[in-house]
VOGU-3710 file (C-alpha; in Angstrom, 3 decimals, decimal comma):
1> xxxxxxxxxx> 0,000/0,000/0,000  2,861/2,151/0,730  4,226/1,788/-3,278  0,404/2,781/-4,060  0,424/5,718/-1,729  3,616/7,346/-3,045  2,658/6,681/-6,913  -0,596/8,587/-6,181  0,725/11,148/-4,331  0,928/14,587/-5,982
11> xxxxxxxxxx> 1,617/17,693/-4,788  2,384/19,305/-7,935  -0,395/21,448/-8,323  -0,163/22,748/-4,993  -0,814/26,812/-4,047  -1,260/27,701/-8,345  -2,056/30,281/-9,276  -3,249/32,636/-12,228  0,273/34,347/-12,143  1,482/30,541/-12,485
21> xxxxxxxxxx> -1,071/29,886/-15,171  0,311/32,734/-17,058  4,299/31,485/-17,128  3,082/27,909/-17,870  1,231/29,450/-21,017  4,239/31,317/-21,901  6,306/28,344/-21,213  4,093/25,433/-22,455  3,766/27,438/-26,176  7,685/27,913/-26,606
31> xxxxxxxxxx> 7,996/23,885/-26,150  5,206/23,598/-28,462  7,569/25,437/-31,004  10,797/23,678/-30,257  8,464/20,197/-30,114  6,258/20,428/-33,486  10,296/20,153/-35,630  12,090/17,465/-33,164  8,217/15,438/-33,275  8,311/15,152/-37,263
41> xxxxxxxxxx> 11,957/14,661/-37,745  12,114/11,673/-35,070  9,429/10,323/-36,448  11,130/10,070/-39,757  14,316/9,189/-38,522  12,602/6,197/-36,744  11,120/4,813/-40,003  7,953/6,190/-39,566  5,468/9,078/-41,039  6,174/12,297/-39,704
51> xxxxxxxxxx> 2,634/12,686/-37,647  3,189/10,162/-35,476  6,000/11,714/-33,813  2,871/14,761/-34,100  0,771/12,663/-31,796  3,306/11,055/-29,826  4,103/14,562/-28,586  0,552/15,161/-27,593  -0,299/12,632/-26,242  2,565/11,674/-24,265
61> xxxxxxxxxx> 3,146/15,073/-23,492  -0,556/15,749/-22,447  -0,073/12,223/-19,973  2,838/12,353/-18,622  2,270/16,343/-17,324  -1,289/15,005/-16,080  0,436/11,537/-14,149  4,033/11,798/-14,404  6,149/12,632/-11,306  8,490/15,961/-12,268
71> xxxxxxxxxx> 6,761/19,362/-12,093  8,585/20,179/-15,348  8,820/16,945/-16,988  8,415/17,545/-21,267  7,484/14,040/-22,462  7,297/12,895/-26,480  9,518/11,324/-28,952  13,587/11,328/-28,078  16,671/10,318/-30,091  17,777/8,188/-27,819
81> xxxxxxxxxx> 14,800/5,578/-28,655  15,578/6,368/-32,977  17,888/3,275/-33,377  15,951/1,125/-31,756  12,179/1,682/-33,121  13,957/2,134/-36,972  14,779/-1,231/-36,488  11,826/-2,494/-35,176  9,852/-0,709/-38,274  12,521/-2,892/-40,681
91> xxxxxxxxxx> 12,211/-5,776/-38,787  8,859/-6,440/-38,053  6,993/-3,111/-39,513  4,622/-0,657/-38,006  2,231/-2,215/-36,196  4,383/-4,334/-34,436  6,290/-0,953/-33,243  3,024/-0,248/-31,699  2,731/-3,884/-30,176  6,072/-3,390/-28,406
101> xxxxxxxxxx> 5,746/0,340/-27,329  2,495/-0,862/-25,579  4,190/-3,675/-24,139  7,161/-1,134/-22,882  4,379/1,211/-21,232  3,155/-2,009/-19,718  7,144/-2,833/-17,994  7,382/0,706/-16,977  4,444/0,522/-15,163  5,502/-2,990/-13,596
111> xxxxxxxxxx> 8,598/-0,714/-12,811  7,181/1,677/-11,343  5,169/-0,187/-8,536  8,649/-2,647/-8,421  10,674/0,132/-6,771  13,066/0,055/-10,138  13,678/3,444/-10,362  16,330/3,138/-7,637  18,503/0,368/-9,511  18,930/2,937/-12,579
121> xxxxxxxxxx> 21,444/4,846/-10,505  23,480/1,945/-10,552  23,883/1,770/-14,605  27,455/3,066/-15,230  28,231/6,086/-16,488  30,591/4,975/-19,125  28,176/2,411/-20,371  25,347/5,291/-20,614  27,875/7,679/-22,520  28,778/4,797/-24,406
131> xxxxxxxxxx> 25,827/4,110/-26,093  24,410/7,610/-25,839  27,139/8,822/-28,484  26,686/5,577/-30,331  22,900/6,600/-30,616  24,430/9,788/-31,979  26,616/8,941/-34,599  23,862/6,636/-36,043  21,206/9,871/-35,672  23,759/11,908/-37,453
141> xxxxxxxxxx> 24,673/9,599/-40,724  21,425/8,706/-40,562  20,599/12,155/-41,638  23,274/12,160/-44,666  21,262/10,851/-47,190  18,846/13,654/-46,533  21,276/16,525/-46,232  22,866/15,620/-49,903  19,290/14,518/-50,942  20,449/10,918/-52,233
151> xxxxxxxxxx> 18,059/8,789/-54,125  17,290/5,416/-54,128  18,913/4,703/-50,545  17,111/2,035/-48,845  17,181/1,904/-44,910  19,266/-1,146/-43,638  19,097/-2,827/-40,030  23,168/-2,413/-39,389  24,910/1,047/-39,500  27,687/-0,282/-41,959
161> xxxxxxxxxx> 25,266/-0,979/-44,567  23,733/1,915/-44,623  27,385/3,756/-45,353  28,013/1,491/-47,947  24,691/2,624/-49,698  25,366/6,505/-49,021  28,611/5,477/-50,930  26,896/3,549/-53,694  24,034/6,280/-54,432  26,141/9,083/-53,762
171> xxxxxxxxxx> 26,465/9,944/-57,333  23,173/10,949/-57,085  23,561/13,830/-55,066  20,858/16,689/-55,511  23,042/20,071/-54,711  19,650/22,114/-54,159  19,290/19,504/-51,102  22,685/20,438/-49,871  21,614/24,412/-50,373  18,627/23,624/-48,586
181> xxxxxxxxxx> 20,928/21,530/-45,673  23,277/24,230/-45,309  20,681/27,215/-45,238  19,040/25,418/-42,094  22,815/24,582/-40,231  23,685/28,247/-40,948  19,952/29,290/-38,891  20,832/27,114/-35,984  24,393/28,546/-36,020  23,936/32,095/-36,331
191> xxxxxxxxxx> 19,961/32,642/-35,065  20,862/32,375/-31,033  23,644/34,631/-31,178  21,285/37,041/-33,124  18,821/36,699/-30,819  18,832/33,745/-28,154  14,984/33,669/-27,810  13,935/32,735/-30,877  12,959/29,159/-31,233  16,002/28,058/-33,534
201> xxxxxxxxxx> 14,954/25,017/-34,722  11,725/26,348/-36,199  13,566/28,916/-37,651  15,180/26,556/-39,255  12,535/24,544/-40,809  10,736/27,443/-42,028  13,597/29,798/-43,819  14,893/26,911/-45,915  11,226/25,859/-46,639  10,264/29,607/-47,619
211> xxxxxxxxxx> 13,533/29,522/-49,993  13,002/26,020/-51,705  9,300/27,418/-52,223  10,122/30,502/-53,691  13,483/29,970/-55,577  12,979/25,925/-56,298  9,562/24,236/-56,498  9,802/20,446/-57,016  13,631/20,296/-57,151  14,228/18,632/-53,842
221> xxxxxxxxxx> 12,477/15,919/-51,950  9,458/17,212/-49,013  7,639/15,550/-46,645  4,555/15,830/-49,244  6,598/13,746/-51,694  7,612/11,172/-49,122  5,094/10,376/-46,997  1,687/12,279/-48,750  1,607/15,142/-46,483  0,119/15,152/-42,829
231> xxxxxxxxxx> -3,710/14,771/-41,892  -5,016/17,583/-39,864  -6,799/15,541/-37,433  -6,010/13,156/-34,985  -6,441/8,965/-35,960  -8,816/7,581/-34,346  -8,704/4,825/-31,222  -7,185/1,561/-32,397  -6,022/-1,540/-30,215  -3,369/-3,346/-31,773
241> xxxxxxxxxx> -3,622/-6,904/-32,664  -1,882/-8,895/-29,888  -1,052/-12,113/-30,069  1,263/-14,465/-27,876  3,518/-15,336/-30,614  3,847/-11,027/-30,823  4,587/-11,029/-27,571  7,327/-13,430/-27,388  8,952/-12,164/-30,489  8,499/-8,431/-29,136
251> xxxxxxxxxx> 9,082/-8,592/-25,676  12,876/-8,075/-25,870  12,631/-4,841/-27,740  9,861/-3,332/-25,624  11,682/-4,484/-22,419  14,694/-2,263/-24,247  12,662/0,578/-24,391  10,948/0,847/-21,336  14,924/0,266/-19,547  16,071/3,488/-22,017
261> xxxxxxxxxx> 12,635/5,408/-21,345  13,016/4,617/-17,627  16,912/5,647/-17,869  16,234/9,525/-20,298  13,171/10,264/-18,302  14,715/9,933/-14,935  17,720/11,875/-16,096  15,561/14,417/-17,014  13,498/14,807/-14,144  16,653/14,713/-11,899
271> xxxxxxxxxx> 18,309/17,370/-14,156  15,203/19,489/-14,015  15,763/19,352/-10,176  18,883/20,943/-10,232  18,019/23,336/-12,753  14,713/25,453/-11,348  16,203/27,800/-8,925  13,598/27,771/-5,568  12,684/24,228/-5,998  12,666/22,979/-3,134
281> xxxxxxxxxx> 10,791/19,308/-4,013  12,667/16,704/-6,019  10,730/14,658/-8,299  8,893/11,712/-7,586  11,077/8,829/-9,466  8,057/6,137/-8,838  5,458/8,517/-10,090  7,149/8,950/-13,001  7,725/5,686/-14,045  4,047/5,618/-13,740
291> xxxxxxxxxx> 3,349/8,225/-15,715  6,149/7,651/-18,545  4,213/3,807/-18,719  0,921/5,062/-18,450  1,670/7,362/-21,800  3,365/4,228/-23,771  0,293/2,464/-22,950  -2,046/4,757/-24,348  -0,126/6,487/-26,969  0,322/3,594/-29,252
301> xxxxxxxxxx> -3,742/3,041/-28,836  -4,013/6,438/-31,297  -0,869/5,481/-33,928  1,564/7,268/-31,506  5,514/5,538/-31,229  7,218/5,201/-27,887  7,845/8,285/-25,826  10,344/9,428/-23,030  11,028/12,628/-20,755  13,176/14,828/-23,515
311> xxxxxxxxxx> 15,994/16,967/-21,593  16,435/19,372/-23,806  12,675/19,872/-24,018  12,670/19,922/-20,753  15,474/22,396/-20,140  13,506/24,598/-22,466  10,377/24,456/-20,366  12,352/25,991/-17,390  13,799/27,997/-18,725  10,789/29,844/-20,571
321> xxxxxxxxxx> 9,662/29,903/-16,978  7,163/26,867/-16,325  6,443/26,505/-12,663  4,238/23,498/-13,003  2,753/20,431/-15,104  0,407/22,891/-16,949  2,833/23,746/-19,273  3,411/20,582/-20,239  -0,800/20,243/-20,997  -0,309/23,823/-22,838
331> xxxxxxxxxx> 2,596/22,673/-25,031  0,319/19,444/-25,748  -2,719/21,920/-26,751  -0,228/23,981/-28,863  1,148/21,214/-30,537  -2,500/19,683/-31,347  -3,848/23,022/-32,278  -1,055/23,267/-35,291  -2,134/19,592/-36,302  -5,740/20,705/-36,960
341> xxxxxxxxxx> -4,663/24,015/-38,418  -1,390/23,873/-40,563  -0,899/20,562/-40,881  -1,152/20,272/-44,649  1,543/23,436/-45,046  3,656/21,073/-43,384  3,876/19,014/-46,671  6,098/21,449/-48,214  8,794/21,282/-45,611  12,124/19,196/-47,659
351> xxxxxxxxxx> 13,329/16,606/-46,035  16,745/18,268/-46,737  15,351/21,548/-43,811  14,925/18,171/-41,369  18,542/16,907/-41,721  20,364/19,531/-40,028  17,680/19,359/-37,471  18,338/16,294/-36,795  22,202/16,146/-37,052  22,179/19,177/-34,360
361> xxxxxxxxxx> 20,362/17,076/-31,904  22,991/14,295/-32,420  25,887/16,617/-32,005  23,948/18,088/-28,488  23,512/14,321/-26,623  26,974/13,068/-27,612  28,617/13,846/-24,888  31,790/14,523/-26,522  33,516/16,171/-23,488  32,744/13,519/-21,212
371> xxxxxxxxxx> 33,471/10,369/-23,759  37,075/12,314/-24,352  37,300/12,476/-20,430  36,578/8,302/-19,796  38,685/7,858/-22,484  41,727/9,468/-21,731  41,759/7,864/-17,992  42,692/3,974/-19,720  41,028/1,710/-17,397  38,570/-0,817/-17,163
381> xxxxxxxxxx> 35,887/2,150/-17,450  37,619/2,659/-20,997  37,285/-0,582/-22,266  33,261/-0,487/-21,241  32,790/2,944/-23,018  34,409/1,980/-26,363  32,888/-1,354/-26,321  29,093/0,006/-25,431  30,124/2,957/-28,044  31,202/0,116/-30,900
391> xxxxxxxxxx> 28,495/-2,441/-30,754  25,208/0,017/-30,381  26,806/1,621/-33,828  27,926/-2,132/-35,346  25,468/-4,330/-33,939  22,354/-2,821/-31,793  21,263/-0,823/-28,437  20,441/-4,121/-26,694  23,667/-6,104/-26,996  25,647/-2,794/-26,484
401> xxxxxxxxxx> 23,904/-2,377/-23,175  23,910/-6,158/-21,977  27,815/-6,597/-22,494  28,863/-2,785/-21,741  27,299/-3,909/-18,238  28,769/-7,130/-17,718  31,927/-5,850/-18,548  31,701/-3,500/-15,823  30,993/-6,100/-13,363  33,894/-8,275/-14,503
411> xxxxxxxxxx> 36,461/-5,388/-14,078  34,375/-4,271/-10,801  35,140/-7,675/-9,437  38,636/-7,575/-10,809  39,132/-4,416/-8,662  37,819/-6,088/-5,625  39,748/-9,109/-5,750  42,432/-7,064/-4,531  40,627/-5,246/-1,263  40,316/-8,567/0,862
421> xxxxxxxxxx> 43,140/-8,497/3,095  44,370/-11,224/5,771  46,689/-9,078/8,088  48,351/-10,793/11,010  47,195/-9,002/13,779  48,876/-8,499/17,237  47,272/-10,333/20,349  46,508/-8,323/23,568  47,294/-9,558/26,818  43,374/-9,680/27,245
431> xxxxxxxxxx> 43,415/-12,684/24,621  46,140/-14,392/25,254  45,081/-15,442/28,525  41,594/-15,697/27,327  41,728/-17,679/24,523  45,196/-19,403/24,914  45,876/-19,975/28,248  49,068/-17,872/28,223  50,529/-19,831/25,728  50,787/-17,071/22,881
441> xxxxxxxxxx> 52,733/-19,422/20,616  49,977/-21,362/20,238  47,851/-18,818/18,814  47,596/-16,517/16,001  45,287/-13,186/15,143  44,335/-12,211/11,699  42,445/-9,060/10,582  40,037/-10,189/7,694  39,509/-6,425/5,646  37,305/-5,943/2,611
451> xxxxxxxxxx> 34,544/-8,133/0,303  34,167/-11,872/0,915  32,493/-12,548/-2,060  32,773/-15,090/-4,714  35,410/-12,483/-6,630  37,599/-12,748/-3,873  36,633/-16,329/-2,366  39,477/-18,390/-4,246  42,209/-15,809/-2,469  40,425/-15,985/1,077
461> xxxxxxxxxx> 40,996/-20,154/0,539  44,182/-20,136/-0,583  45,360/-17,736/2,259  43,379/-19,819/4,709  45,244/-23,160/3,827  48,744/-21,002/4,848  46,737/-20,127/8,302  45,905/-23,475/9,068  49,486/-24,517/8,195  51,090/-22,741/11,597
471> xxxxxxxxxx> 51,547/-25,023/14,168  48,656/-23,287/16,259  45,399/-24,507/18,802  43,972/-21,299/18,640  43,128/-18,782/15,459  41,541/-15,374/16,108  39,572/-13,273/13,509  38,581/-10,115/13,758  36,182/-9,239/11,109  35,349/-5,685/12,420
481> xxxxxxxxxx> 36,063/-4,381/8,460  34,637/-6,701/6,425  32,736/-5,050/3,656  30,653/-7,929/2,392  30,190/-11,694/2,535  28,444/-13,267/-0,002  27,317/-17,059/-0,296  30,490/-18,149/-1,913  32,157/-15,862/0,841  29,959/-17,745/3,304
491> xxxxxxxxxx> 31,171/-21,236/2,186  34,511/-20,229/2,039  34,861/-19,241/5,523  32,816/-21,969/6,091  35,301/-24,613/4,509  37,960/-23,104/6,485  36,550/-24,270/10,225  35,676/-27,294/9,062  39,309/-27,503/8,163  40,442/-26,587/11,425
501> xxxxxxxxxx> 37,798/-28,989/13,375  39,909/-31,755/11,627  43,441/-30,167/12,874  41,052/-29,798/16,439  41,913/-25,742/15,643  39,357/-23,536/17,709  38,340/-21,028/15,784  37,356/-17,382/17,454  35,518/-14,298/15,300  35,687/-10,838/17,166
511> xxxxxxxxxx> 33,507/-7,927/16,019  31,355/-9,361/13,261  28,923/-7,228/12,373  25,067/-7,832/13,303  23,907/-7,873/9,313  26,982/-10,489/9,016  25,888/-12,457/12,484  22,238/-12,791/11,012  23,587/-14,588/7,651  25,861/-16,845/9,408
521> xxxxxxxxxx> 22,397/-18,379/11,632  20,507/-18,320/8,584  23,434/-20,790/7,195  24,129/-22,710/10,432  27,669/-21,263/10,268  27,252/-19,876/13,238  26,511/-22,867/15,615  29,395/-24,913/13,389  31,953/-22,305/15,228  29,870/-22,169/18,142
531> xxxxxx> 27,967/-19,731/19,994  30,701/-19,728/22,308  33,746/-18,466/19,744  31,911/-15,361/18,659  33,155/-12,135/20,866  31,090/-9,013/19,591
//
């Protein structure tokens, strides 16, 4: 009941205001701008029409402001989630998409109420950088054939096939495309130093749209041309056809998403924390979940693809001066208000105006400062960037992630191995006569430091076989600093006193901790030493 409680828990909308109202309005219809450009070109990038990234934004956006857990949470369609749906849409197609964004609502949910949210802290930062700027570089050629406007490229499932194509077509290069291209990288270059409140990327979707109109008709490829344009009105309510066979082909994927979604939209909300100056309440990390699954559920329900808290979207709400969810309802309005009314103008924009669109948003979330940083510090957190980096380009998002963390929990264990420590300790006058008698060359004291684990359980043994070894009656252990112990470290001090109730060795711990005392009854370790060898 207590997972329940804190889920429905909002405080969000507490002491608004009309003053409030007013900044969320302001707030809510600059994201709209930024959103209704990043929507369509996400889409597309993903392997979809452009209006679905359209009513992924309001939907999602529209839910997760209503349910999620961040006062200034911007939900929709991300880059991070582009390699994965694209090949999704080229394996499987479209409606399976939907399938497995439902499906990834339906995890994030499960997530939510699971207490997950807490074990995403514990993802690595150089496998997250890793496969963030991997997601990058395939946003960014993925946007090539578009900025030279190449023809007759057709979208492959692995990153080096699509470079050999752009190779093989790129005799067909259309140089009014490239015009177009470098018209709209010039706007986002030059615009914000012009004047830093303009909404850039819009900017840049209409000027080189206006010029290709006026100077070029029909010379370069548009969203009319590609996809038929975009209907001004919203598709109506559809369940997908589920099936179990769907669901064990698609399960993998969605699980995929919802573990990225879960990842970007925490990151968001926690970054949104530290960026509202005044805010004095975090967001709710369980609540969000809840909302971010909540929108995946229902957004595929109306043609919508998989949607996540967006950062920079986010960023952009606060700092147009949002003070609560409402301007993430108002940005869904917006947004749904230039669907019904300009929609079909939006057939005209080139796909060549997208590209550089695109290729900026690659360039912002790849992290090139901090990959340079990992890099240059050659260790094991080196190896688990490149390797996360190479296979989410060369292979996909999933493996990346899988190995990029189990290779940071080999070379975690590989750097633990070497904090167990067996120190011969000095005996007090206290335990000699305690414990031996008086006869102090009949006993020995040992400081056990560090994890007992299964990564370090093969040294513990072998160390233990040199203890046993000394002619002694009587071995003292004081465990006062041990980190850890593990089941493996369990059996391995567990093997030792049965080794030394062969030898008739009496075996003493001192200063065990309680969490440590409670495993050892649990295993009947405890009563093998006896009750009457353990000094706390």
């Amino acid at each position: 009941m207590n997972e329940v409680s804190e889920i429905l828990k909002d405080n969000r909308f507490q002491d608004y205001n009309m003053a409030g109202f007013r900044k969320d309005l302001i707030a809510g219809i600059t994201v709209g701008i930024v959103a209704i450009p990043l929507g369509m070109a996400f889409a597309i990038a993903s392997g979809v029409n452009p209006e679905y990234g359209i009513y992924t934004t309001i939907i999602a956006g529209f839910l997760v402001a209503i349910l999620g857990g961040s006062r200034f949470q911007i939900a929709g369609p991300t880059g991070a989630f582009i390699p994965i749906l694209l090949a999704i849409v080229l394996q499987y197609g479209y409606e399976e998409l939907l399938i497995a964004g439902f499906l990834a609502g339906i995890f994030l949910v499960i997530m939510s109420f699971a207490g997950v949210s807490n074990l995403i802290h514990f993802v690595p930062k150089s496998v997250t950088i890793g496969f963030t700027t991997g997601i990058a570089v395939i946003i960014f050629t993925g946007q090539l054939g578009n900025f030279f406007g190449l023809t007759g490229l057709e979208q492959k499932e692995f990153f080096h096939e699509d470079m050999i194509g752009i190779v093989k077509q790129f005799h067909t290069i259309n140089f009014y495309s490239v015009l177009i291209a470098i018209i709209g990288l010039l706007v986002i270059f030059i615009i914000p130093k012009i004047t830093p409140r303009v909404p850039v990327l819009l900017v840049a979707l209409l000027v080189p749209t206006i010029l290709s109109i006026i100077l070029f008709p029909g010379k370069v490829e548009t969203i009319g041309t590609a996809f038929g344009g975009i209907p001004n009105t919203l598709p109506p309510f559809r369940f997908p056809e589920i099936t179990m066979s769907k669901i064990v082909t698609l399960w993998t994927p969605a699980l995929v998403i919802a573990a990225l979604g879960a990842i970007e939209s925490l990151l968001s909300a926690v970054v949104a924390d530290s960026m509202k100056a005044g805010n004095t309440e975090s967001h709710n990390s369980k609540r969000e979940l809840f909302g971010q699954g909540v929108a995946n559920i229902v957004t595929p329900l109306f043609g919508g693809i998989p949607a996540t808290g967006a950062i920079a979207r986010t960023a952009t709400n606060i700092r147009s001066g949002a003070v609560s969810p409402v301007s993430g309802i108002v940005q869904s309005v917006f947004v749904l208000a230039f669907l019904l009314i300009f929609a079909p103008y939006a057939s005209y924009i080139p796909l060549a105006a997208m590209a550089p669109i695109l290729m900026y948003v690659a360039w912002n979330m790849s992290a090139v400062k901090v990959f340079s940083h990992i890099l240059s510090l050659r260790t094991g957190d080196t190896i688990v960037l490149l390797t996360t980096f190479l296979l989410t380009i060369f292979v996909n998002l999933t493996v990346a992630v899988q190995v990029g963390i189990l290779i940071a929990v080999i070379s975690f264990i590989h750097k633990m191995v070497n904090k167990l420590h067996l120190n011969v300790g000095k005996l007090s006058e206290v335990e000699i006569v305690k414990f031996g008698n008086g006869d102090k060359k009949m006993m020995k004291k040992y400081h056990l430091d560090g994890p007992l684990f299964f990564g370090t359980a093969k040294s513990f043994e072998d160390s233990s076989q040199v203890i046993l070894t000394d002619a002694v009656k009587t071995i003292i252990i004081d465990m006062k600093h041990i980190a850890v112990i593990d089941a493996t470290g369990e059996a391995a001090l567990s093997k030792l006193v049965d080794d030394a109730n062969k030898d008739d060795i009496r075996i003493i711990i001192k200063h065990l901790p309680k969490d440590k005392l409670a495993l050892f009854k649990k295993s009947g370790l405890y009563y093998k030493i006896g009750e009457e060898n353990f000094f706390m």
